[in-house]
Steps between C-alpha positions, in 0.01 A plus 500: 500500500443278204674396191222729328634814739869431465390500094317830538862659663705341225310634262477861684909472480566350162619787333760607804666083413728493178656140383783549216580262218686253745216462768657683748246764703468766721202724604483812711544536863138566542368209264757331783306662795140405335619095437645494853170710702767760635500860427768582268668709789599231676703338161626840414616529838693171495655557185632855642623375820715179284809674525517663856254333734405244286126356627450125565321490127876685348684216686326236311492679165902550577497113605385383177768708327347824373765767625371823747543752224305321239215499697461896577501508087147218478313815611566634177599233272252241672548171687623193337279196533708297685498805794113520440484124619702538731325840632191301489641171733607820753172595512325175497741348801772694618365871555411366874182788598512638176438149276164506274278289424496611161874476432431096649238458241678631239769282528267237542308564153858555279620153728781725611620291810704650770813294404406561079656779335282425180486758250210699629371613150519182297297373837260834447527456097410116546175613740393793393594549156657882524804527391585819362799462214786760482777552277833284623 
């Protein structure tokens, strides 16, 4: 996949991402699914389980301090971008069978590194030029 491809998605997705007045974003589970190479069943399914069962990928979300409940309401309300990047390292290195090669490129064209919890949509705003402004 090339930076041209991963363009083509983000551009596919752009109106399911919002940014408000401060900078902060969030897009839809499925804009989520598309950026990572995963169906959106899989997300949705981790974001269901966060309070019961919690999956590996509702662990980490938990671990970097976004409470259980809050994340059964991002189906709805959308993902924060600091989740998205971190969805997106999940993919990219810790999904074990279930990693893409998408989600690794990805993180690879927004220079999202595995330890950087940059904010994915100044990096998508800063490479692709598609930020969508909201009202605060």
């Amino acid at each position: 996949m090339s930076q041209i491809e991963i363009a083509e998605i983000i551009e596919q997705i752009k109106q399911e991402i919002q940014v408000n007045a401060n900078g902060q974003g969030k897009a839809s589970v499925r804009a989520a699914a598309r950026l990572a190479g995963v169906d959106e069943k899989a997300i949705r399914s981790s974001l269901d389980s966060a309070e019961l069962k919690p999956s590996r990928l509702a662990i980490i979300l938990a671990e970097h301090g976004f409470h259980p409940a809050e994340l059964r309401e991002w189906k709805t309300n959308g993902i924060p971008d600091i989740a998205i990047a971190i969805i997106l390292d999940y993919y990219a290195h810790e999904a074990g069978r279930y990693c893409t090669k998408q989600a690794r490129l990805v993180c690879k064209a927004l220079d999202l590194s595995e330890n950087s919890k940059a904010r994915l949509f100044k990096a998508l705003g800063q490479n692709f030029d598609i930020f969508v402004k909201t009202e605060a």
